[in-house]
C-alpha positions as CSV (number, residue, x, y, z in Angstrom):
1,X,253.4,92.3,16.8
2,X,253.7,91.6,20.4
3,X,251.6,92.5,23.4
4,X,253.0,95.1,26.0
5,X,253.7,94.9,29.7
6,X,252.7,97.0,32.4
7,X,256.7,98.9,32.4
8,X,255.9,100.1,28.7
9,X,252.4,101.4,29.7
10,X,253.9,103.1,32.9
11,X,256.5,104.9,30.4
12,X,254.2,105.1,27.8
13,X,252.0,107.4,30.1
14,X,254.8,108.7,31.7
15,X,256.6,110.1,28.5
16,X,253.8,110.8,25.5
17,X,250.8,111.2,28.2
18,X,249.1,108.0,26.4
19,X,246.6,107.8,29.2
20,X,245.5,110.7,31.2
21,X,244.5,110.3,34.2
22,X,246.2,107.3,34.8
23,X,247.2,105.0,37.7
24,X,250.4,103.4,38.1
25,X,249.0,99.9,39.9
26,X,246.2,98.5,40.2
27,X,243.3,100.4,42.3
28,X,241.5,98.0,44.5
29,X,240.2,100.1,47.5
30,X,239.1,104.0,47.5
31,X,238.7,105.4,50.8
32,X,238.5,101.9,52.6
33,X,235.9,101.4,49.7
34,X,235.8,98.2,47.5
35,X,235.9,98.7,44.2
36,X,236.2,97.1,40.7
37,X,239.7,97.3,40.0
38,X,240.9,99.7,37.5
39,X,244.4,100.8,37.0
40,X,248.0,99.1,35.5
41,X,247.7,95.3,35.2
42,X,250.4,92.9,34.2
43,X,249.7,93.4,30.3
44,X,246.5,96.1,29.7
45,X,245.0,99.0,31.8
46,X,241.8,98.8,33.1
47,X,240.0,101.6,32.4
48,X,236.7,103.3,34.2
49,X,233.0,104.4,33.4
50,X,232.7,108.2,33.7
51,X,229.3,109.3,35.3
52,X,227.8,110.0,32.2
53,X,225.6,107.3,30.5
54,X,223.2,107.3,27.6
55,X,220.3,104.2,28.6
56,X,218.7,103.6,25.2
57,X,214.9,103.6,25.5
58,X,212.1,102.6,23.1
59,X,209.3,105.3,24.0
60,X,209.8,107.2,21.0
61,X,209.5,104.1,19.1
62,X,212.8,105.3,16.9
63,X,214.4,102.9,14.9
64,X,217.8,102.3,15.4
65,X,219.9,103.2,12.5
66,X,223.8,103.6,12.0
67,X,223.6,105.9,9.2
68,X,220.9,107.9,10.3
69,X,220.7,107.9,14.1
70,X,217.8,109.1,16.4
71,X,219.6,110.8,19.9
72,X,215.8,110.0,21.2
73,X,216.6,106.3,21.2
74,X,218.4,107.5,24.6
75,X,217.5,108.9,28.0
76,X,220.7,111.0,29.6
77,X,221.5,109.7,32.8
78,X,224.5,111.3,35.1
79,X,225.0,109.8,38.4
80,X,227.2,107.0,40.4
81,X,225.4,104.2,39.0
82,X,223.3,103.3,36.1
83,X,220.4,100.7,35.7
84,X,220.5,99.0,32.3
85,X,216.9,97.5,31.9
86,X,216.4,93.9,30.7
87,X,217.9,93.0,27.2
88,X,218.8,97.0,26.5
89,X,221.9,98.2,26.7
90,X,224.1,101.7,27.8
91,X,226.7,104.1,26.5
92,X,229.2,105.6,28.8
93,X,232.5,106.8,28.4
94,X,235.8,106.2,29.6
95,X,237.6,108.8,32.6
96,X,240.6,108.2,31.0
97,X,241.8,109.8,27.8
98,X,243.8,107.9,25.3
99,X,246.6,108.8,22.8
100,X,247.4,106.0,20.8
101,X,250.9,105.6,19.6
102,X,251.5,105.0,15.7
103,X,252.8,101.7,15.7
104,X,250.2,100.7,18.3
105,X,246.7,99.0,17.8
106,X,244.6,99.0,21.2
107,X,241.7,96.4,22.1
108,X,239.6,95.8,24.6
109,X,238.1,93.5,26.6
110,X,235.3,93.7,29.3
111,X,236.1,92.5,33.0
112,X,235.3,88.9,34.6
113,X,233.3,91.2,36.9
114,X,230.4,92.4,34.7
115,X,231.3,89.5,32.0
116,X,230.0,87.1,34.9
117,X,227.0,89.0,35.3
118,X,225.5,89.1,31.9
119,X,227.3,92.3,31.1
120,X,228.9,92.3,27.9
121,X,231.7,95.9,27.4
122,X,232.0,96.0,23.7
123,X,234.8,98.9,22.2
124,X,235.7,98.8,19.0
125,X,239.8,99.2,18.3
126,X,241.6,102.0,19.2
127,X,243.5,102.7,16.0
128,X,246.9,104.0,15.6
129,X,247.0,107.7,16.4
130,X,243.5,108.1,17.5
131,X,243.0,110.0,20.7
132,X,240.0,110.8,22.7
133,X,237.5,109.0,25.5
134,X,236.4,105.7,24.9
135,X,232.5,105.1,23.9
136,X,231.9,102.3,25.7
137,X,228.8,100.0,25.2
138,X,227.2,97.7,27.8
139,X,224.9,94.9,26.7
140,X,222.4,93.4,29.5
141,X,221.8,89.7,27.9
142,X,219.7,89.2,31.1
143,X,215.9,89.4,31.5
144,X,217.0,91.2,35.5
145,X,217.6,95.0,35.4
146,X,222.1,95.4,35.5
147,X,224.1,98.2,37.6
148,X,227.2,99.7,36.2
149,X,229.2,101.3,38.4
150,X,231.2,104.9,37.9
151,X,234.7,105.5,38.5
152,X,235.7,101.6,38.7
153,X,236.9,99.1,35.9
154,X,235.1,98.4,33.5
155,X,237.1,97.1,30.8
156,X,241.0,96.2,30.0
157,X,242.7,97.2,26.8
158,X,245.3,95.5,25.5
159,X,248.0,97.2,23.6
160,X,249.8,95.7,20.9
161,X,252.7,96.9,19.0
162,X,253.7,96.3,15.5
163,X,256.7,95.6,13.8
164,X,256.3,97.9,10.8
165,X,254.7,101.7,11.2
166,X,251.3,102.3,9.2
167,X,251.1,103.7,6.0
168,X,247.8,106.0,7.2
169,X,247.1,106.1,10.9
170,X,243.4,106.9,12.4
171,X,245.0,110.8,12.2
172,X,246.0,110.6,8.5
173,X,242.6,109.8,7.7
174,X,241.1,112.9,9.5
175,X,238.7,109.7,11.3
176,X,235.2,111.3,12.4
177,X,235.7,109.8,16.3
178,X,239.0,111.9,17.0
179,X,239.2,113.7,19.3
180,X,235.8,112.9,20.9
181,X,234.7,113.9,24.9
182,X,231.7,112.8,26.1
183,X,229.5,110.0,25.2
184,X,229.5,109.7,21.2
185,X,226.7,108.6,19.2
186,X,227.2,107.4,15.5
187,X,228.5,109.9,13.5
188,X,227.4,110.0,9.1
């Protein structure tokens, strides 16, 4: 299994549309803006928050439960920025839209950026042949309210290739996350 570079992403998106839409280099500046880089990298792509978050929010007093979820443990925001409160966290999603290839696994790993300022990205793997927008999840560890920024990085996945082609890919198993669009809450 090895990691690969930013040529095989370029042709990767190029050829089979594996990320759509999807920047070539790395984006520092928009309109004489800076911004958190997003874009190819030397091995990963870093990837950015749509406008469309999901801040959870105790004032229903729901309890949080994967097999039985409560929507009304989140308040809808849409906008350029989101405020995380203290110690909560956020779901956004990614602008990009990903097509894994078969023999690939995808991880990934929040930025230095927000990982410096008590903002943890998690993402679950992107599995072979699973295709959508990322869910992503940002944790604020701190007791300060956090800002998360829309279209700029966020997060870099990594994409590693394997030696030997699945038996059952993410598509073979009809998984309930393929395919998804917005903002995705746990699905039974």
């Amino acid at each position: 299994m090895s990691i690969k570079s930013d040529n095989w992403i370029r042709r990767m998106a190029k050829s089979d549309a594996m990320i759509e839409p999807f920047e070539a280099e790395q984006v520092r500046y928009v309109n004489d803006q800076r911004v958190i880089s997003y874009g190819t990298s030397s091995y990963g792509y870093d990837v950015r928050c749509s406008d469309e978050f999901k801040v959870f929010t105790n004032i229903h007093s729901a309890i949080v439960d994967p097999k039985a979820f409560d929507a009304k443990s989140f308040v809808d925001i849409k906008g350029d920025v989101c405020i995380i409160p203290p110690n909560s966290f956020a779901l956004a999603r990614t602008v990009e839209y990903f097509r894994i290839p078969r023999n690939v696994l995808t991880i990934c790993l929040g930025k230095s950026t927000y990982a410096r300022c008590g903002i943890i990205v998690n993402v679950t793997p992107l599995e072979p042949e699973w295709e959508g927008h990322v869910t992503l999840e940002f944790s604020n560890t701190t007791n300060l309210p956090a800002k998360i920024y829309a279209h700029e990085g966020v997060a870099q996945m990594l994409f590693l290739e394997s030696d030997e082609v699945c038996e059952t890919s993410y598509k073979d198993r009809g998984g309930k996350y393929m395919g998804q669009r917005g903002v995705t809450l746990p699905r039974t």
